[in-house]
ZADO-1210 file (C-alpha; in nm, 4 decimals, padded with zeros to 6 digits):
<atoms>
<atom x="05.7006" y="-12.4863" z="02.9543" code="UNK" pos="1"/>
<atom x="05.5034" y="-12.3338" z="02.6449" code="UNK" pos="2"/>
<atom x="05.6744" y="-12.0353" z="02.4653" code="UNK" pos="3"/>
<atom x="05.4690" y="-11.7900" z="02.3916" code="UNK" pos="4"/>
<atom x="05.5153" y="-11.5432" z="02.0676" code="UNK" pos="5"/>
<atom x="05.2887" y="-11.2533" z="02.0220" code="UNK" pos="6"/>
<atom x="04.9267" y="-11.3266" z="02.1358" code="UNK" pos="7"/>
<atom x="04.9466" y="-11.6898" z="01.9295" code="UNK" pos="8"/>
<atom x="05.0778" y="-11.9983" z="02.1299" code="UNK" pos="9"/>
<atom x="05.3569" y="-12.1527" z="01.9803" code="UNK" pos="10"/>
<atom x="05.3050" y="-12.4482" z="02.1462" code="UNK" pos="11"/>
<atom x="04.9419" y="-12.5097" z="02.0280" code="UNK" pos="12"/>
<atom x="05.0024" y="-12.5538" z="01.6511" code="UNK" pos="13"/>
<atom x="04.5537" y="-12.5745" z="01.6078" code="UNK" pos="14"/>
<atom x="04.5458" y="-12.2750" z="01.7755" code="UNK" pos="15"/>
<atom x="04.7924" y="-12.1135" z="01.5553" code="UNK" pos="16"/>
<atom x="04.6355" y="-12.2333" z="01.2536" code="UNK" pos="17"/>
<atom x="04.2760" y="-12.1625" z="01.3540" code="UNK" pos="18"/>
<atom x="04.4424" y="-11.7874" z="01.3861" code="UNK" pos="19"/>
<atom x="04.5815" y="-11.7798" z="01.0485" code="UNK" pos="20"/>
<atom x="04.2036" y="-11.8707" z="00.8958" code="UNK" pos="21"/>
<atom x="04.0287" y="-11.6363" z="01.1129" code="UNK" pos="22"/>
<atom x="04.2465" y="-11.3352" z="01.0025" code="UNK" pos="23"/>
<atom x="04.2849" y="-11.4605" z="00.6612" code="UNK" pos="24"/>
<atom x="03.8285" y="-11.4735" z="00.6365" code="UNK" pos="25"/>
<atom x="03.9330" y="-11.1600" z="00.7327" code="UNK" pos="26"/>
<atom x="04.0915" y="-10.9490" z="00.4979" code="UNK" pos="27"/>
<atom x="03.9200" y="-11.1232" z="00.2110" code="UNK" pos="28"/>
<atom x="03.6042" y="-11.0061" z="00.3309" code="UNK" pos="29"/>
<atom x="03.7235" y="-10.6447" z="00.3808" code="UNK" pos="30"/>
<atom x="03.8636" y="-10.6706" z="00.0089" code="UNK" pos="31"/>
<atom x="03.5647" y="-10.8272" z="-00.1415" code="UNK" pos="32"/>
<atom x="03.3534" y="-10.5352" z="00.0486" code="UNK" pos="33"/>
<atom x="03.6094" y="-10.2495" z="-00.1058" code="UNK" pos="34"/>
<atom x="03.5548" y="-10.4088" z="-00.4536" code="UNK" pos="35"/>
<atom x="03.1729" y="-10.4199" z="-00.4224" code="UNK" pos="36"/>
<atom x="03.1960" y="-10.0400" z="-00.3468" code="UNK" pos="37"/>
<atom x="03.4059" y="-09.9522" z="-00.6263" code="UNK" pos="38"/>
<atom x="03.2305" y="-10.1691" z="-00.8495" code="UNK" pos="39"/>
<atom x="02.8889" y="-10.0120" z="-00.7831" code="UNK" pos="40"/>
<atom x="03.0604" y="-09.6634" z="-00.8068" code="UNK" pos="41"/>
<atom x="03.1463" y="-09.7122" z="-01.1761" code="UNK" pos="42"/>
<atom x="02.8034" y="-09.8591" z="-01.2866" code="UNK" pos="43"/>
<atom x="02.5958" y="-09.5315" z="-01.1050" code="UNK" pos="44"/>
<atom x="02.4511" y="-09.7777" z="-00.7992" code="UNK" pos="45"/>
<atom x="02.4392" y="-09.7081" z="-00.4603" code="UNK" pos="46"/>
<atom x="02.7352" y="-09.7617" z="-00.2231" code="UNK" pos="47"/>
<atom x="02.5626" y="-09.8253" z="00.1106" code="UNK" pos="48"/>
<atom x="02.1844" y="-09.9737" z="00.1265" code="UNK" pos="49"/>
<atom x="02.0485" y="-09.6379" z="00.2154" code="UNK" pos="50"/>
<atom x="02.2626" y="-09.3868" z="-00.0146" code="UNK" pos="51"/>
<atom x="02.0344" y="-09.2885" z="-00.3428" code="UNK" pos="52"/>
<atom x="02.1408" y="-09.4054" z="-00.6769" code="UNK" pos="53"/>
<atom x="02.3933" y="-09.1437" z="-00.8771" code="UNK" pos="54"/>
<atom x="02.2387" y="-09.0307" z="-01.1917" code="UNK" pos="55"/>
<atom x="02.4302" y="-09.1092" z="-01.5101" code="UNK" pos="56"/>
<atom x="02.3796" y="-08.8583" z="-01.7604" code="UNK" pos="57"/>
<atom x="02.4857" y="-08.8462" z="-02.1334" code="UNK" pos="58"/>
<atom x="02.7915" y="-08.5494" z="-02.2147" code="UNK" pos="59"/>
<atom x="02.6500" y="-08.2799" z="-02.3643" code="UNK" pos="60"/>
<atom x="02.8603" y="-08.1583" z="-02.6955" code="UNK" pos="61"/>
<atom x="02.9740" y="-07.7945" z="-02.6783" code="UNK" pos="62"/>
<atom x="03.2402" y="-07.5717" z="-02.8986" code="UNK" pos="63"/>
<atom x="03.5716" y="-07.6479" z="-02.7023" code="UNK" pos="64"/>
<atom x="03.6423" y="-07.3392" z="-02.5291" code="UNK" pos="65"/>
<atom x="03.7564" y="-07.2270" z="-02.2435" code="UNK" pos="66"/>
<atom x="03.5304" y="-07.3493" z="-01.9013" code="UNK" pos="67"/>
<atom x="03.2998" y="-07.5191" z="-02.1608" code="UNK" pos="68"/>
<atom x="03.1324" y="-07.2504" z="-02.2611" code="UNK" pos="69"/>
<atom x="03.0033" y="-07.1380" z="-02.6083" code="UNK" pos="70"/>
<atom x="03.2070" y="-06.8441" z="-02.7023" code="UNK" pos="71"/>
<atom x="03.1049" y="-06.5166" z="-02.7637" code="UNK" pos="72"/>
<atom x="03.1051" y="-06.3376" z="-03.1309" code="UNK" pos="73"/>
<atom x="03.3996" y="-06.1098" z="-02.9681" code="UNK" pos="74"/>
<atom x="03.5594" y="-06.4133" z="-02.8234" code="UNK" pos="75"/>
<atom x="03.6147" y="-06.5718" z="-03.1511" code="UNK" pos="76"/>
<atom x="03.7078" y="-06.2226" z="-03.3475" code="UNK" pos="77"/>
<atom x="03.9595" y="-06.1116" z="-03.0608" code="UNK" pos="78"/>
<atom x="04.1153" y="-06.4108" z="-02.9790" code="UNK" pos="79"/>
<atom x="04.1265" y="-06.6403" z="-03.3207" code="UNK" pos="80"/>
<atom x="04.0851" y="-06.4037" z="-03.6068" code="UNK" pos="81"/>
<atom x="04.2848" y="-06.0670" z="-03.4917" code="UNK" pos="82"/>
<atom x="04.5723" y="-06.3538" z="-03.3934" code="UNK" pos="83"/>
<atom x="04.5279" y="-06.5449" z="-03.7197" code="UNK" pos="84"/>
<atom x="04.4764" y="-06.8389" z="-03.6230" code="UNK" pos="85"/>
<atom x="04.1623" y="-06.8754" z="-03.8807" code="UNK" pos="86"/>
<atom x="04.1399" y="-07.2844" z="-03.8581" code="UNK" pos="87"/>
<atom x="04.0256" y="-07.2262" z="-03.5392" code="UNK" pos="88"/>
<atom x="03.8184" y="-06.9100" z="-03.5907" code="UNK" pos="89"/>
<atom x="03.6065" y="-07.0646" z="-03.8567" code="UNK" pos="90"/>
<atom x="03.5468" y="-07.3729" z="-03.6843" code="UNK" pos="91"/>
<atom x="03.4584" y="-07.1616" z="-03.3406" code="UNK" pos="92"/>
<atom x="03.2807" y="-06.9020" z="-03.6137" code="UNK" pos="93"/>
<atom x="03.0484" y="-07.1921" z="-03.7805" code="UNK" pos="94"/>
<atom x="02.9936" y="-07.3784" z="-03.4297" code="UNK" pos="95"/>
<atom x="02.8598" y="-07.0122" z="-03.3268" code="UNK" pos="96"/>
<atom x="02.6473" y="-06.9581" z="-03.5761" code="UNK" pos="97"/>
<atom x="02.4903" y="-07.3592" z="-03.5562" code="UNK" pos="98"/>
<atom x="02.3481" y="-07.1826" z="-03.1695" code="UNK" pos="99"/>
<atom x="02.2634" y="-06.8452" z="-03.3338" code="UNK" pos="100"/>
<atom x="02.1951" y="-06.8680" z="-03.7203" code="UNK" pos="101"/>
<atom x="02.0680" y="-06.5397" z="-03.7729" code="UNK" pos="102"/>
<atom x="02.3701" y="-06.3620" z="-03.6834" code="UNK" pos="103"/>
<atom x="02.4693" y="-06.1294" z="-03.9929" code="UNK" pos="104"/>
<atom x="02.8106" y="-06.0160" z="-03.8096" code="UNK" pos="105"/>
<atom x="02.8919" y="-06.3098" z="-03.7485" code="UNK" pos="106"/>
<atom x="02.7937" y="-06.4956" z="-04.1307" code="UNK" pos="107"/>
<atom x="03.0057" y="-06.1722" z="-04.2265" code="UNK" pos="108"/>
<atom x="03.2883" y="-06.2522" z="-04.0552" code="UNK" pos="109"/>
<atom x="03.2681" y="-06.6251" z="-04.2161" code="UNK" pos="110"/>
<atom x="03.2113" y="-06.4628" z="-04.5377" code="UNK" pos="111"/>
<atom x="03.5358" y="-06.2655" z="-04.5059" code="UNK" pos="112"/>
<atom x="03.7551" y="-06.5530" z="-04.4103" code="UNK" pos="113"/>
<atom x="03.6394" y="-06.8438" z="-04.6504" code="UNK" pos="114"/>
<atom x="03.5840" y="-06.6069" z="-04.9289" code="UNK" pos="115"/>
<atom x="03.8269" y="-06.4791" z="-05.2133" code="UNK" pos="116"/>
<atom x="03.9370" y="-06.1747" z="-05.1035" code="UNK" pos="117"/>
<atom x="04.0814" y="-06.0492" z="-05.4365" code="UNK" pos="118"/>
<atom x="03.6801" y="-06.0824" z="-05.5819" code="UNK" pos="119"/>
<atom x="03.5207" y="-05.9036" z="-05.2715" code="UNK" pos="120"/>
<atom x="03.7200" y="-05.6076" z="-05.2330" code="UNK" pos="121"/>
<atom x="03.7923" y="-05.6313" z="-05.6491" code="UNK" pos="122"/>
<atom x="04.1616" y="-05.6673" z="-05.8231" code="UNK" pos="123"/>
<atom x="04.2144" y="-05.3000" z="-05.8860" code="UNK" pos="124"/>
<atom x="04.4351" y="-05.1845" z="-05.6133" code="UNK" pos="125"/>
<atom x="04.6468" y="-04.9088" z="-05.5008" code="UNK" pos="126"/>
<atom x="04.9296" y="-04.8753" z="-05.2442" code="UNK" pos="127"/>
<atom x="04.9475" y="-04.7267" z="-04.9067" code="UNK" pos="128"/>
<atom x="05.2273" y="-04.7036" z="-04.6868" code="UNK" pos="129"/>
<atom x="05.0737" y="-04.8102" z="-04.2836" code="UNK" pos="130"/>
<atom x="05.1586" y="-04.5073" z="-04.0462" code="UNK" pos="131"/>
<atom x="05.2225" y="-04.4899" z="-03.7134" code="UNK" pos="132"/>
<atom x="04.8849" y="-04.6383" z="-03.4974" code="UNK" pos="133"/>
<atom x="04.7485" y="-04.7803" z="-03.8661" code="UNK" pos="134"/>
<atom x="04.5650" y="-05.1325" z="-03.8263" code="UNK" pos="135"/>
<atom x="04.3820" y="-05.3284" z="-04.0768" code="UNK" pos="136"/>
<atom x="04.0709" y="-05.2660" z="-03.8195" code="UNK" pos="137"/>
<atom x="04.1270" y="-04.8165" z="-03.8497" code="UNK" pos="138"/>
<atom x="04.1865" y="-04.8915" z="-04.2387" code="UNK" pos="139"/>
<atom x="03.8601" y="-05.0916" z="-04.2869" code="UNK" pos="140"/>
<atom x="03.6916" y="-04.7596" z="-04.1430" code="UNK" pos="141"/>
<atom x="03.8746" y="-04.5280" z="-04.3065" code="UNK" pos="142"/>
<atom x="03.8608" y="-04.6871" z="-04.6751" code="UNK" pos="143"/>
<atom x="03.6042" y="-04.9812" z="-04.6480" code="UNK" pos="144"/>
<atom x="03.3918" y="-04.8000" z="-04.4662" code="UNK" pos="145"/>
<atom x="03.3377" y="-05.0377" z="-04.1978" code="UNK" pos="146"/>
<atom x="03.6438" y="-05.1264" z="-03.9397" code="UNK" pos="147"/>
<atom x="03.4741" y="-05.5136" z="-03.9422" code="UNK" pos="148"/>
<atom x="03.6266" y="-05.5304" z="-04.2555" code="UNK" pos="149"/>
<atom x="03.9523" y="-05.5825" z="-04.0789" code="UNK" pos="150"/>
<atom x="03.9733" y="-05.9653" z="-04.1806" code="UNK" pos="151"/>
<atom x="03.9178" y="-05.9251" z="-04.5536" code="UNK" pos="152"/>
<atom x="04.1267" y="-05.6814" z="-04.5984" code="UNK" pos="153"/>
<atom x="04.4409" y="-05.8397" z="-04.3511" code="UNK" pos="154"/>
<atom x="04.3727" y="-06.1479" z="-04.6586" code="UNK" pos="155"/>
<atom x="04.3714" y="-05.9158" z="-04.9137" code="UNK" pos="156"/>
<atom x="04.7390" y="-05.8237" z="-04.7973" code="UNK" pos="157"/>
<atom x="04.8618" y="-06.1806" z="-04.7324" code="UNK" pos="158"/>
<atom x="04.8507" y="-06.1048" z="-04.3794" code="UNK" pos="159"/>
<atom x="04.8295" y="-06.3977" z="-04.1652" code="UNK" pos="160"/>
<atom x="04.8033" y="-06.2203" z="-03.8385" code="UNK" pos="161"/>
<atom x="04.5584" y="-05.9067" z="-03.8622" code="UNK" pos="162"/>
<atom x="04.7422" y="-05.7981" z="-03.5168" code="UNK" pos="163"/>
<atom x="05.0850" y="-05.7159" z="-03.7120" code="UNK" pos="164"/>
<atom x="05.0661" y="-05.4028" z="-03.8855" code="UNK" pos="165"/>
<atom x="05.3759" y="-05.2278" z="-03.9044" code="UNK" pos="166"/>
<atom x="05.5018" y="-04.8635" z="-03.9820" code="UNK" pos="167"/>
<atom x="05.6597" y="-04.8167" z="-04.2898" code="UNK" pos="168"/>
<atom x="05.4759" y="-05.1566" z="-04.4419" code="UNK" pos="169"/>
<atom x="05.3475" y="-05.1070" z="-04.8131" code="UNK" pos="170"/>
<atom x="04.9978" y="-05.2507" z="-04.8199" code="UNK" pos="171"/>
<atom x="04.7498" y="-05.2965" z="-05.1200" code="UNK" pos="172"/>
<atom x="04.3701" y="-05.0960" z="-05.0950" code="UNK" pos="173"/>
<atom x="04.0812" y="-05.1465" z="-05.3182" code="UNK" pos="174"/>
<atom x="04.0293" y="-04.9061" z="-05.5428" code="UNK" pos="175"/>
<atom x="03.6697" y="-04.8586" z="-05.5062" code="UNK" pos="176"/>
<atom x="03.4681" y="-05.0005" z="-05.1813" code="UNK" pos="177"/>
<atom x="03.1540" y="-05.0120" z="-05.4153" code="UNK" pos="178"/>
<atom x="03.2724" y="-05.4237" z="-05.4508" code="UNK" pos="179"/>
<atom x="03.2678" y="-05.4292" z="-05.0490" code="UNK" pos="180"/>
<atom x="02.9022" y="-05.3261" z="-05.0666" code="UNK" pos="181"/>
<atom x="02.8332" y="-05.5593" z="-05.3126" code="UNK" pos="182"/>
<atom x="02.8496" y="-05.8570" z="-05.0957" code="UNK" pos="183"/>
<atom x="02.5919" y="-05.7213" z="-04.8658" code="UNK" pos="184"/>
<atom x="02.9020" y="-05.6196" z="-04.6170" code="UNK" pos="185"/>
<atom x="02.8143" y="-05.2948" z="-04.5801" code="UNK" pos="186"/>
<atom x="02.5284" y="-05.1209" z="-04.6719" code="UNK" pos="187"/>
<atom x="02.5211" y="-04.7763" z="-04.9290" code="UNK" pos="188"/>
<atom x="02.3076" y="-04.5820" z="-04.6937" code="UNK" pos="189"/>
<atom x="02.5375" y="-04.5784" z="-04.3977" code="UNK" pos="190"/>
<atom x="02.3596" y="-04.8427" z="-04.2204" code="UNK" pos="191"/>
<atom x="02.2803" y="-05.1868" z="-04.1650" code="UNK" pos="192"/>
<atom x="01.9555" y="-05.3273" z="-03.9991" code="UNK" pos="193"/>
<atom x="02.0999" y="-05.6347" z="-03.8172" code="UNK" pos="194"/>
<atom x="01.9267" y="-05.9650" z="-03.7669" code="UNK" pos="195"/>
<atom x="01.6704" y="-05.8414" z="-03.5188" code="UNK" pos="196"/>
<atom x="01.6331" y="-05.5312" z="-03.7292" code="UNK" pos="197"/>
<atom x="01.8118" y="-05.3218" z="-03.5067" code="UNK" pos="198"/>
<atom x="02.0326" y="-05.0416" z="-03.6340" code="UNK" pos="199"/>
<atom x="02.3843" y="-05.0668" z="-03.7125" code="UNK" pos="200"/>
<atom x="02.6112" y="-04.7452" z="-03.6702" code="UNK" pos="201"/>
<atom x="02.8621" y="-04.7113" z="-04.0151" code="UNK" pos="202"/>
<atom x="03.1259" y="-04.4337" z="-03.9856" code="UNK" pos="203"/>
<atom x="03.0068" y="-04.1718" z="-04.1611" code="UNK" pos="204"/>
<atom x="03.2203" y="-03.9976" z="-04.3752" code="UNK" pos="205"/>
<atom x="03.5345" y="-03.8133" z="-04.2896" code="UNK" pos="206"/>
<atom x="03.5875" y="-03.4327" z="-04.3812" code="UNK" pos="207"/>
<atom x="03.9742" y="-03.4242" z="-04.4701" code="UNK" pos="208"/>
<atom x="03.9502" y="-03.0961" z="-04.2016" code="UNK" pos="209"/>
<atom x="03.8375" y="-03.3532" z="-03.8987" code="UNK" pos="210"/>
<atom x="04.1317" y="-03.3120" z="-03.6156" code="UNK" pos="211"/>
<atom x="04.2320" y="-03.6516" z="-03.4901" code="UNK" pos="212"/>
<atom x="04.0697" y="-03.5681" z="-03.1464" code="UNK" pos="213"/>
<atom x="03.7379" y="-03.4466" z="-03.2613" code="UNK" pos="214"/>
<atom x="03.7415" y="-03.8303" z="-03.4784" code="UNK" pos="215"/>
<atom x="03.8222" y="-04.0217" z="-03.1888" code="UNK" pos="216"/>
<atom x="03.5520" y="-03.8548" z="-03.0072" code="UNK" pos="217"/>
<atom x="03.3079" y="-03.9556" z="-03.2535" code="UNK" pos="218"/>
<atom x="03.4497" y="-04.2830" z="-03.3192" code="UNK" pos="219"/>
<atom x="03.3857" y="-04.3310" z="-02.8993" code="UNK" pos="220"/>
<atom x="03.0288" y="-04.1807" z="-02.9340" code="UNK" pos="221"/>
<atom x="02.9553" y="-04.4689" z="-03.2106" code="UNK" pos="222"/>
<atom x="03.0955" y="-04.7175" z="-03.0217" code="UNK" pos="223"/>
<atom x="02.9091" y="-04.6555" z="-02.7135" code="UNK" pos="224"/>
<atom x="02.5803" y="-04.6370" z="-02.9603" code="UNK" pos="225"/>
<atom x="02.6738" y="-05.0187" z="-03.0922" code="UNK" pos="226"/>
<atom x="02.6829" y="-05.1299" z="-02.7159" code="UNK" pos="227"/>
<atom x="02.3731" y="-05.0249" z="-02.6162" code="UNK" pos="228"/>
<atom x="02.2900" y="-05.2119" z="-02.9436" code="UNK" pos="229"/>
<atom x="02.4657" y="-05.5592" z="-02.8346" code="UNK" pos="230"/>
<atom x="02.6766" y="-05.4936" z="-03.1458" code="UNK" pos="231"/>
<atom x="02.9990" y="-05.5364" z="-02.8223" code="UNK" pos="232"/>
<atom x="03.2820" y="-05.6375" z="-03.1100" code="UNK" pos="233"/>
<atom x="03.2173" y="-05.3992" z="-03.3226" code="UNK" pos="234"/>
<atom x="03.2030" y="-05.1714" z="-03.0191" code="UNK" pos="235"/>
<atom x="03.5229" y="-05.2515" z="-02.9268" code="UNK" pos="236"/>
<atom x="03.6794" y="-05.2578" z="-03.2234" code="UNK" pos="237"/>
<atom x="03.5529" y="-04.8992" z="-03.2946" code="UNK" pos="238"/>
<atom x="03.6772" y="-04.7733" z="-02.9556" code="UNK" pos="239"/>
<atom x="04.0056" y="-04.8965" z="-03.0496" code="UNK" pos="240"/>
<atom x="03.9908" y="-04.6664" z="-03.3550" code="UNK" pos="241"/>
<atom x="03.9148" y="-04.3946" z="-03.1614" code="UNK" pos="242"/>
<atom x="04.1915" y="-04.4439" z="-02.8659" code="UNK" pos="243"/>
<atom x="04.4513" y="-04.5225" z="-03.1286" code="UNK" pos="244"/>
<atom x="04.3703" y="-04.1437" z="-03.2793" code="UNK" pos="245"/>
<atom x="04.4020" y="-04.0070" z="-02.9238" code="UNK" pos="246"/>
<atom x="04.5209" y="-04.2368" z="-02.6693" code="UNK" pos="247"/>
<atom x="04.4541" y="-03.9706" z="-02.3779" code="UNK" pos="248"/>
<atom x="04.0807" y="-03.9087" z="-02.4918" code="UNK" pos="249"/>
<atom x="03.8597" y="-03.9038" z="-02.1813" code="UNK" pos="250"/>
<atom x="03.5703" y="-04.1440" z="-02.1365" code="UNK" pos="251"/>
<atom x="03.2442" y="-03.9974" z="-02.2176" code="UNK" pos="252"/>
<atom x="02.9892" y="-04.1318" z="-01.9700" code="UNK" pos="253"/>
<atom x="02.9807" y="-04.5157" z="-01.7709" code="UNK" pos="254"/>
<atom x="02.9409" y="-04.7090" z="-02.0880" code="UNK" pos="255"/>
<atom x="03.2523" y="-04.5493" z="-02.2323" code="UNK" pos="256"/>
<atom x="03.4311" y="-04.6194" z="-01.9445" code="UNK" pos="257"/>
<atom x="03.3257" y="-04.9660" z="-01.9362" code="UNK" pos="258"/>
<atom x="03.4279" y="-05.0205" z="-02.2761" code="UNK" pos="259"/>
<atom x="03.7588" y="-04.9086" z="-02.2467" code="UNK" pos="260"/>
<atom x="03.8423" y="-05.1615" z="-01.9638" code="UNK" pos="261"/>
<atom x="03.6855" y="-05.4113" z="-02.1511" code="UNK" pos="262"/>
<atom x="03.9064" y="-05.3184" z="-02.4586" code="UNK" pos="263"/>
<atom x="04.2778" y="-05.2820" z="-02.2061" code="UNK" pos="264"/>
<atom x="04.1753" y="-05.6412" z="-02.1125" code="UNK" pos="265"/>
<atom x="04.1294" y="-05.7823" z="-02.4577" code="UNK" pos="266"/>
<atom x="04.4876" y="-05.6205" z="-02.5103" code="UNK" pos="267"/>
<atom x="04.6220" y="-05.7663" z="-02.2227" code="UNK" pos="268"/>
<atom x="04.4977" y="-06.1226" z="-02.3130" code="UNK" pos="269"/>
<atom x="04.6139" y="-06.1397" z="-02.6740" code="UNK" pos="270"/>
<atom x="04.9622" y="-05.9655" z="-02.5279" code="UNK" pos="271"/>
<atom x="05.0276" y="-06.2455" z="-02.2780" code="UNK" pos="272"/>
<atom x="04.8854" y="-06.5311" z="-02.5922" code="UNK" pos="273"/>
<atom x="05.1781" y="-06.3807" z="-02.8271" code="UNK" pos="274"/>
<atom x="05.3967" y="-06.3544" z="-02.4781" code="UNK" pos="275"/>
<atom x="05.3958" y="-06.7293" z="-02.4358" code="UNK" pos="276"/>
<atom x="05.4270" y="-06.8093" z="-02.7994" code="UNK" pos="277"/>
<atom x="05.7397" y="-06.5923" z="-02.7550" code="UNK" pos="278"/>
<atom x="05.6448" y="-06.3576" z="-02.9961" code="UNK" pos="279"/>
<atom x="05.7859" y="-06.0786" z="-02.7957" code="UNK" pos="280"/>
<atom x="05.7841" y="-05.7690" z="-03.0327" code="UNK" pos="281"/>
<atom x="05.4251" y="-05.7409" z="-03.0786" code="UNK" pos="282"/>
<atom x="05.3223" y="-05.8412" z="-02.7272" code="UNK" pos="283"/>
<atom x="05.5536" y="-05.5540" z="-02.6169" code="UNK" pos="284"/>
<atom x="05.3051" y="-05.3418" z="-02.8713" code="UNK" pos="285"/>
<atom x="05.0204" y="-05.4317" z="-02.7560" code="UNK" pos="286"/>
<atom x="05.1329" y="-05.3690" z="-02.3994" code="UNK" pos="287"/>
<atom x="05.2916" y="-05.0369" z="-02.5020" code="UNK" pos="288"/>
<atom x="04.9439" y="-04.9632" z="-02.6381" code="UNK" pos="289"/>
<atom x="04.7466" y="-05.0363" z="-02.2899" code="UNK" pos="290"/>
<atom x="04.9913" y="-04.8336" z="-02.1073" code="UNK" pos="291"/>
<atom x="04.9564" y="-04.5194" z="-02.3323" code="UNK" pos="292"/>
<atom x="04.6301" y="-04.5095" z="-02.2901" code="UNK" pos="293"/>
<atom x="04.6076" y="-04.6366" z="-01.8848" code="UNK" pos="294"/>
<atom x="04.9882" y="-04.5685" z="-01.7424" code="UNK" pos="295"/>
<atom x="04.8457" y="-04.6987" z="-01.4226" code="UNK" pos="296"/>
<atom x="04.7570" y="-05.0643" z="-01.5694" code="UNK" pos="297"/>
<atom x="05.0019" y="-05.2941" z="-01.3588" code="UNK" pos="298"/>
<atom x="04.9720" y="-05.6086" z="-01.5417" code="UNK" pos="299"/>
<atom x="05.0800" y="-05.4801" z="-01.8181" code="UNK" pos="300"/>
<atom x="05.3975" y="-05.3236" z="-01.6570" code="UNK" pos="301"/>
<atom x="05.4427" y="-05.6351" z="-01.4951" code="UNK" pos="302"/>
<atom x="05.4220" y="-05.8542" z="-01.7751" code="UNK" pos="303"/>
<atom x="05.6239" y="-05.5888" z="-01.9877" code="UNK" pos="304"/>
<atom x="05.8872" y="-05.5723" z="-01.7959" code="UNK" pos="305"/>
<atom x="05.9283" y="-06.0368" z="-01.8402" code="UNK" pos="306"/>
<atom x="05.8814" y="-05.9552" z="-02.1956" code="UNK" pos="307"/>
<atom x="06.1273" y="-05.7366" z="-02.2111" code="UNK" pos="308"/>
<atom x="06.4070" y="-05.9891" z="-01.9690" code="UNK" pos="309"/>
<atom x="06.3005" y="-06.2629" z="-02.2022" code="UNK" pos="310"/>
<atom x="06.3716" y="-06.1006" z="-02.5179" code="UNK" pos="311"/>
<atom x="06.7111" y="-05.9213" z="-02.3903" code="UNK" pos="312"/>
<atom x="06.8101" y="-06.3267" z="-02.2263" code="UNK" pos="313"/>
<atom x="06.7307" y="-06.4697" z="-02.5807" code="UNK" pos="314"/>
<atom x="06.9345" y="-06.1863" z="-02.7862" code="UNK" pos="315"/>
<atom x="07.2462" y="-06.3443" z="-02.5506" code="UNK" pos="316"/>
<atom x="07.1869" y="-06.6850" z="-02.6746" code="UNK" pos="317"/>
</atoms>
């Protein structure tokens, strides 16, 4: 009596055999199909008769930033130069001015990193002890005239991270800001005519009688003007002048107000950058900074609050 084992007769040995080919024809031709596909896939050709053929097209080279895209003047001053990190800034700085060589704030900005800063702002110095809410950006507008100036004058102090200014720190100011307006930083009237001869706003000059509210609201009144002017980092920067002065000082129209949410975020950015570099103290600044001026800004609580758990479980170490 034939056995009989699956759906193959045992007792048929051709039968069995003939089996074995068939499925064997089989899965080779399966295989050599997938292999076709793939192959066809990697070379751009089609991978069925009708499908079109994929279009191979050649990378195109951008500035390595974030998504791919160029970055932005204030991209490049806010997150590599105010953090220090000026390899990057004046590679990001001289791929940004390859797309946009006309750009005087931003050949300033290149000017004030690669440049000696002991022969731009001159060697006669005096000291000057940073206050409370002092940064290199509210110095540059107080005694270069210009709070741009932040960079040169962070290098002019040794600084390596314009960010870091502390209370009680004993800095070095040029004597005379005439040697700033020698290299075509800032101009003697007041003013600048930019690249597409619009007009720059310079602080004008402080009367030692000024309150610190009635500055801050002029400081925000010139940095709304240099927004509506696309000057948006200076802008910023000048806003920041004007909040440190007076954290509480009200916005003064939509453009203010957009500004100053523009500004918190910048904040909150570098705050969490120095937060995962673990450099706790001055993200805890910065965050202290967003809060006295918006209380009701919960990612900075948030991310205050880890700061502050991270630096208390590293203390205990």
């Amino acid at each position: 009596m034939m056995k009989v084992q699956g759906d193959v007769a045992v007792g048929f040995p051709w039968k069995r055999a003939t089996a074995v080919v068939v499925l064997s024809a089989a899965m080779l031709g399966l295989a050599g199909c997938a292999q076709m596909k793939a192959l066809k896939s990697k070379v751009g050709g089609p991978s069925s008769d009708n499908a079109p053929a994929a279009t191979v097209e050649k990378p195109v080279e951008m500035a390595s930033t974030e998504g791919g895209r160029e970055p932005s003047l204030a991209a490049i001053v806010n997150g590599d130069l105010q953090q220090g990190h000026y390899a990057v800034g004046e590679k990001a700085l001289r791929q940004y001015l390859r797309q946009h060589p006309g750009d005087r704030s931003a050949q300033g900005m290149l000017r004030q990193l690669t440049s000696d800063p002991a022969q731009m702002l001159g060697s006669s110095s005096r000291t000057y002890v940073a206050q409370s809410g002092d940064s290199y950006s509210s110095l540059a507008a107080r005694y270069l005239g210009d709070a741009n100036l932040f960079l040169v004058l962070a290098r002019y102090n040794g600084s390596t991270n314009p960010s870091l200014l502390r209370a009680g720190q004993t800095l070095r100011l040029p004597a005379s800001a005439k040697n700033v307006a020698s290299q075509g930083l800032v101009a003697d009237s007041g003013s600048e005519a930019s690249s597409d001869d619009t007009l720059i706003v310079r602080p004008s000059a402080v009367s030692d009688t000024e309150s610190p509210t009635a500055k801050a609201a002029r400081l925000q009144k010139e940095s709304v003007a240099l927004s509506s002017q696309g000057q948006k980092a200076q802008a910023l920067a000048r806003l920041g002048e004007a909040l440190s002065l007076d954290p509480k000082l009200k916005p003064s129209g939509s453009e203010a107000s957009s500004l100053r949410t523009q500004l918190l975020s910048s904040y909150h950015e570098r705050a969490i950058v120095l937060y995962r570099d673990q450099q706790l103290d001055p993200a805890i600044a910065l965050w202290d900074r967003v809060l006295a001026i918006d209380p009701s800004y919960e990612p900075a609580t948030v991310y205050r609050a880890r700061a502050l758990e991270l630096k208390k479980r590293l203390t205990q170490l």
